[in-house]
C-alpha positions in Angstrom: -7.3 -9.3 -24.9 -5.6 -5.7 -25.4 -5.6 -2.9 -23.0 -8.4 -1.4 -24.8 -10.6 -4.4 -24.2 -10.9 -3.8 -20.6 -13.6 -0.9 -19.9 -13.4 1.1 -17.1 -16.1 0.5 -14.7 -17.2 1.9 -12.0 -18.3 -0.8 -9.8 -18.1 -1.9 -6.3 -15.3 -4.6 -6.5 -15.5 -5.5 -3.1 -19.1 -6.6 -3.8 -18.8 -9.1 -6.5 -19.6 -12.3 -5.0 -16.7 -14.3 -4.7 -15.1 -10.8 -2.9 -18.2 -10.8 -1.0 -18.2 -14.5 0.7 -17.2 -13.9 4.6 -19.9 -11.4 4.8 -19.1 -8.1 6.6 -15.8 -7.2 7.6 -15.7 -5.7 11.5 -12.8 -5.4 14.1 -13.8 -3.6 17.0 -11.8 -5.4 20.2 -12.7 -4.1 23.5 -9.0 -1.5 23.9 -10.9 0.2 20.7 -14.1 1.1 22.2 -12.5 2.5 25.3 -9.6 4.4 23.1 -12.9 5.8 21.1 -14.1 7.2 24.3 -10.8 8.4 25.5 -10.0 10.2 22.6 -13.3 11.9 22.3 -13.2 13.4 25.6 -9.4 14.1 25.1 -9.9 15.6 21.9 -11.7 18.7 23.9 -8.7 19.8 25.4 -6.2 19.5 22.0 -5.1 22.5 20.2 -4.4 20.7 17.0 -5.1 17.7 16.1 -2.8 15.6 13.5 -5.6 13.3 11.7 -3.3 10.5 9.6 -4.4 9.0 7.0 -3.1 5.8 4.4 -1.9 7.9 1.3 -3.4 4.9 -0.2 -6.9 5.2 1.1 -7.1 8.6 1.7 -11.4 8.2 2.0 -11.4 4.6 3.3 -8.8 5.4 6.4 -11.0 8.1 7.5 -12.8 7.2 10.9 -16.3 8.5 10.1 -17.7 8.4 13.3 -15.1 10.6 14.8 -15.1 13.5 11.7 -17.7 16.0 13.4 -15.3 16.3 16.0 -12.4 16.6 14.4 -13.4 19.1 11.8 -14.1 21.5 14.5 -10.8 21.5 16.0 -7.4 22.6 14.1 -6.3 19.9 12.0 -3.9 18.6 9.7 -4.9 15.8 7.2 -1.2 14.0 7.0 -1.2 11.5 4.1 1.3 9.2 5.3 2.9 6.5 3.6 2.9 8.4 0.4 5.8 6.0 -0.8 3.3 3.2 -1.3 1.0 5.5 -3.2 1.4 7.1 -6.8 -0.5 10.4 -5.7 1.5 13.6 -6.1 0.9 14.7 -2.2 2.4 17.3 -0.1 5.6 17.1 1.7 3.9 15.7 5.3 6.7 17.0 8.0 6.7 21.1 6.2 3.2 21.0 6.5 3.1 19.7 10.3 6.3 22.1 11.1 4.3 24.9 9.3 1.0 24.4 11.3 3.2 23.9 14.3 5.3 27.1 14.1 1.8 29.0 12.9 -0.1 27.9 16.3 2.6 28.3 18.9 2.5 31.6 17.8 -0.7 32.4 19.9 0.1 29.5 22.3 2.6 29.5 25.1 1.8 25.7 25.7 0.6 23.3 22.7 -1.1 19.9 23.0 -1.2 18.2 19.8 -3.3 14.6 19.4 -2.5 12.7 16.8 -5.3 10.3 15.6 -6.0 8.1 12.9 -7.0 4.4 12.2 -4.3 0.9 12.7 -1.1 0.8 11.3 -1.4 4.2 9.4 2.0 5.5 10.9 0.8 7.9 13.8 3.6 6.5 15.8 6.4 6.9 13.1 5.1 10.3 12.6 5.4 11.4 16.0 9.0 10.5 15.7 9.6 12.4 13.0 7.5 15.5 14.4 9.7 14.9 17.5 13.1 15.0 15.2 11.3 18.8 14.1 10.8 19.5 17.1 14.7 19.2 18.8 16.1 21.5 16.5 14.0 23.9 16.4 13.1 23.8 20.0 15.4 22.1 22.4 14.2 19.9 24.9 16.4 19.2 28.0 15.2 15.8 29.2 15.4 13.2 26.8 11.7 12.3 24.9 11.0 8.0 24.6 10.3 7.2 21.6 6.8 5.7 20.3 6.3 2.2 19.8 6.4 1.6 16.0 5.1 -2.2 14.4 4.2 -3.6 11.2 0.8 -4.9 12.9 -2.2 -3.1 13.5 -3.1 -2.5 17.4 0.8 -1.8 18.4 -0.2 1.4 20.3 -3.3 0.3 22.4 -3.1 3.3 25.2 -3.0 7.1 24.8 0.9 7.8 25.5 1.9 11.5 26.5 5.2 13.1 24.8 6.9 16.1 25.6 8.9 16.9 22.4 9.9 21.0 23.4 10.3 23.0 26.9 10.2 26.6 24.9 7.5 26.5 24.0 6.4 23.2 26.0 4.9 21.0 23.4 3.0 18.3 23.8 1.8 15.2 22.0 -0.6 12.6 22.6 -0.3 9.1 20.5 -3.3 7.8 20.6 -4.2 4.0 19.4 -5.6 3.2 15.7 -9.2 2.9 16.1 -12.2 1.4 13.4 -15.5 2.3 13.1 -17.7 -0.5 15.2 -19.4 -1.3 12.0 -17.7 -0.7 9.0 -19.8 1.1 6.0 -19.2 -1.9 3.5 -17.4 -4.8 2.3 -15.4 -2.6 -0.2 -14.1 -0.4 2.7 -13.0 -3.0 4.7 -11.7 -4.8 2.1 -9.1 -1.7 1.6 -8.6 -1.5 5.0 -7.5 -5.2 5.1 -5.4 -4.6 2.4 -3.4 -2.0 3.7 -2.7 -3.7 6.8 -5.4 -1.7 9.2 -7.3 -4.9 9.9 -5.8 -7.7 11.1 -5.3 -10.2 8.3 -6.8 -12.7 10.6 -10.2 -11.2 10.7 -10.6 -11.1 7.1 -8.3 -14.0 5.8 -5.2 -13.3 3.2 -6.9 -15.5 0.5 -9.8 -13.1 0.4 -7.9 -10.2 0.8 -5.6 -11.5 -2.2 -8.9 -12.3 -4.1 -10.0 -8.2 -4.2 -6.3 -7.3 -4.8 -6.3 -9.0 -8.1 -9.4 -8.4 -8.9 -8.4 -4.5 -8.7 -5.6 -4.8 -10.6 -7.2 -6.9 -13.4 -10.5 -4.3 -13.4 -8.1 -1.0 -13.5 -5.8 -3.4 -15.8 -2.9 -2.4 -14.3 -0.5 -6.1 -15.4 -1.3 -4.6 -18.9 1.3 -1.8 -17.8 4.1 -4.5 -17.1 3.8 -5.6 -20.5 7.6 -3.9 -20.8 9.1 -6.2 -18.6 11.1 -8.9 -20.6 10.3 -12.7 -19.8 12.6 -12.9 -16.8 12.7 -17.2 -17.6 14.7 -16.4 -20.4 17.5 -14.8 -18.1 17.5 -17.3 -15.3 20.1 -16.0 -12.6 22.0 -18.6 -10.5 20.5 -16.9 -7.1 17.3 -18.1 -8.3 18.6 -21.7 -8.5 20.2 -21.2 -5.0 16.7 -20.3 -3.4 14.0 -21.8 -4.2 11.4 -21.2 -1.9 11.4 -17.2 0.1 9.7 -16.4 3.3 7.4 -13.6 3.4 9.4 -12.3 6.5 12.1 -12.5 4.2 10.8 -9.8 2.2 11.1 -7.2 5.3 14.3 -5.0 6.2 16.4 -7.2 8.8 17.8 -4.6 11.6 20.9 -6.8 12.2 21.9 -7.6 8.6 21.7 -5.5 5.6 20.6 -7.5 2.6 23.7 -8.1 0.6 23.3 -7.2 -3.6 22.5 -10.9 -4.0 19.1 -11.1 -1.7 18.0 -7.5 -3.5 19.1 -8.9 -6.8 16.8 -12.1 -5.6 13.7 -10.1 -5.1 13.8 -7.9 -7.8 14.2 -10.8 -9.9 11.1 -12.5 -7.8 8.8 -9.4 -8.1 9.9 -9.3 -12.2 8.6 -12.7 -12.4 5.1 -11.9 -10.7 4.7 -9.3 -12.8 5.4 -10.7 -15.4 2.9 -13.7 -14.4 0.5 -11.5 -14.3 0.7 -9.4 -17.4 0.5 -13.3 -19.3 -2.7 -14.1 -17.4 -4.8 -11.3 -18.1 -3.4 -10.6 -22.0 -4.4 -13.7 -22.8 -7.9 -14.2 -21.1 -10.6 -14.4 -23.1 -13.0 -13.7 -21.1 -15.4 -10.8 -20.3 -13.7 -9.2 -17.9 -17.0 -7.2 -15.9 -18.4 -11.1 -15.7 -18.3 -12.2 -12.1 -17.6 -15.8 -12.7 -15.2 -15.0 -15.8 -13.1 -12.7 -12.9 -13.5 -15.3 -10.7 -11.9 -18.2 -12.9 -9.4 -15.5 -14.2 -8.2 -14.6 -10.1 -8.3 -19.0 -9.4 -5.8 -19.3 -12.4 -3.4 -16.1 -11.3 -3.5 -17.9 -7.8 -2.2 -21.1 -9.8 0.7 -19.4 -11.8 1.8 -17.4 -8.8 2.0 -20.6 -6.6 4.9 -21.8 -9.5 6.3 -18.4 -9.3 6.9 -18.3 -5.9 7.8 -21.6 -5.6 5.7 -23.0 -3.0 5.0 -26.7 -3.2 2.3 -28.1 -5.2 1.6 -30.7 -2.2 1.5 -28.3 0.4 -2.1 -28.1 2.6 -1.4 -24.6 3.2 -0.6 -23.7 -0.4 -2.9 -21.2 -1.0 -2.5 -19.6 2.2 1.4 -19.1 1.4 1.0 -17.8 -2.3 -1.5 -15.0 -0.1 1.1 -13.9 2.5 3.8 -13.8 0.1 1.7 -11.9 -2.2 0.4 -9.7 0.1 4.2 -8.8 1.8 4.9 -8.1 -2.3 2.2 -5.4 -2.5 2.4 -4.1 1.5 6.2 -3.3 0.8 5.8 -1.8 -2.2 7.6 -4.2 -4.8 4.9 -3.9 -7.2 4.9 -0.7 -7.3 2.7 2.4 -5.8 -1.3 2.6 -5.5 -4.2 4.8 -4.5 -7.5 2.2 -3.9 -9.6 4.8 -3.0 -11.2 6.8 -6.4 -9.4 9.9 -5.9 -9.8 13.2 -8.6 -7.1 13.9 -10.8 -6.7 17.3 -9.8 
């Protein structure tokens, strides 16, 4: 099947039936309904508000249910984690230094909330604003730092930050909060995928299952088609390791990776892709048919087990070929994506 054989359709992916099973995806612990309430009643006394969104899923990580609020304040939309998506946004830290320097202007003292869903960077952010911040306005006491995690529900209190004494500017970091029911399955099928719902809730084999079934719908393996067969150039670090943890996958603080463990993943994420481009050029199937995509996503799942090398005898199989795959796409290897239908311009 060429690349001209797959039709672009716009369809609900997350809705297809094998997608679907699970039901309705929700995550609304008890710290977020009180963080809700917190932040509303906070929010009255901010004089701009940072609102951050996954680059992503610029729609999706929206919190709906706080937007009437938020559009009546001062606000910044920050597209964070821009690196992950292949959207042509603006430079995030001019824009907050801009609105910064543009409302102390009229305001000896500035509290600024930043908001936004899990794991969507507020805390990172703040860091960086705070970095802004202590050259341009000097701050004699030492600011701590906010907590930063690769999990969803790191920050679970508002924390107060004074980043500047002239003028005194202040920051609240508040925790990543959902929706208490989320819209549908599609949304919080993005959401689990970028890592704002915990992958417990949903499960990585169905989160796994919607990721390739984007990818084959928007056929985006077609693309890789470039990549030569990386079989024929076997490397002897692939010999040395033959099975890779997903934490593995992560920057170590201690150790650096050394040229052979990047060589080793580059090599790992050629051969995924390259997987992948195989499975869907040569399916023969329709690929808009629900139980065509479905056999098409059960024999990926099958090559990528090979590829990443994880035992054909294991019980937990499935679940392994999911986090490894998933650590692949939340770190970027594959390359950069926007989920959310986005226009061009």
């Amino acid at each position: 099947m060429g690349k001209n054989g797959i039709i672009k359709k716009a369809m609900e992916v997350g809705e297809i039936g094998f997608s679907k099973d699970g039901g309705a995806i929700n995550w609304f612990p008890g710290h977020m309904a009180a963080a809700t309430r917190a932040i509303r009643s906070r929010l009255k006394l901010s004089d701009l508000v940072i609102e951050v969104r996954d680059a992503r899923i610029p729609f999706s990580s929206a919190n709906q249910d706080l937007q009437p609020q938020l559009s009546a304040k001062r606000r910044v939309i920050a597209l964070n984690k821009k690196d992950l998506a292949n959207s042509n946004v603006l430079n995030l830290l001019d824009l907050v230094e801009f609105k910064l320097k543009e409302v102390i202007s009229r305001e000896p003292t500035l509290l600024v909330m930043v908001v936004g869903v899990p794991n969507v960077g507020k805390s990172a952010l703040i860091n960086s604003i705070h970095q802004i911040a202590s050259t341009r306005f000097p701050l004699q006491e030492k600011m701590k730092r906010a907590t930063v995690g690769p999990l969803p529900g790191v920050t679970q209190d508002i924390a107060g930050y004074k980043i500047a004494h002239q003028p005194s500017i202040y920051v609240l970091d508040t925790p990543g909060v959902l929706v208490p029911n989320i819209p549908n399955i599609e949304i919080g099928l993005k959401l689990a995928l970028a890592g704002s719902v915990k992958d417990s809730v949903v499960g990585e084999d169905r989160i796994v299952q919607y990721l390739l079934t984007v990818l084959n719908t928007r056929g985006t393996p077609l693309h890789w088609k470039h990549l030569a067969n990386p079989t024929e150039k076997t490397t002897q670090i692939s010999e040395d390791k033959p099975g890779y943890n997903p934490k593995d996958l992560r920057p170590k603080m201690k150790k650096l990776p050394d040229a052979s463990d990047l060589l080793y993943v580059k090599d790992l994420v050629a051969e995924v892709r390259h997987a992948l481009y195989v499975t869907l050029s040569e399916f023969g199937g329709n690929i808009e048919d629900e139980n065509d995509m479905e056999c098409l996503v059960e024999h990926q799942f099958e090559v990528l087990q090979k590829v990443l090398r994880i035992p054909h005898k294991s019980s937990e199989a499935r679940l392994m070929v999911s986090k490894k795959f998933l650590t692949l796409f939340r770190s970027g290897k594959l390359g950069s994506f926007v989920l959310d239908d986005v226009p061009e311009s």
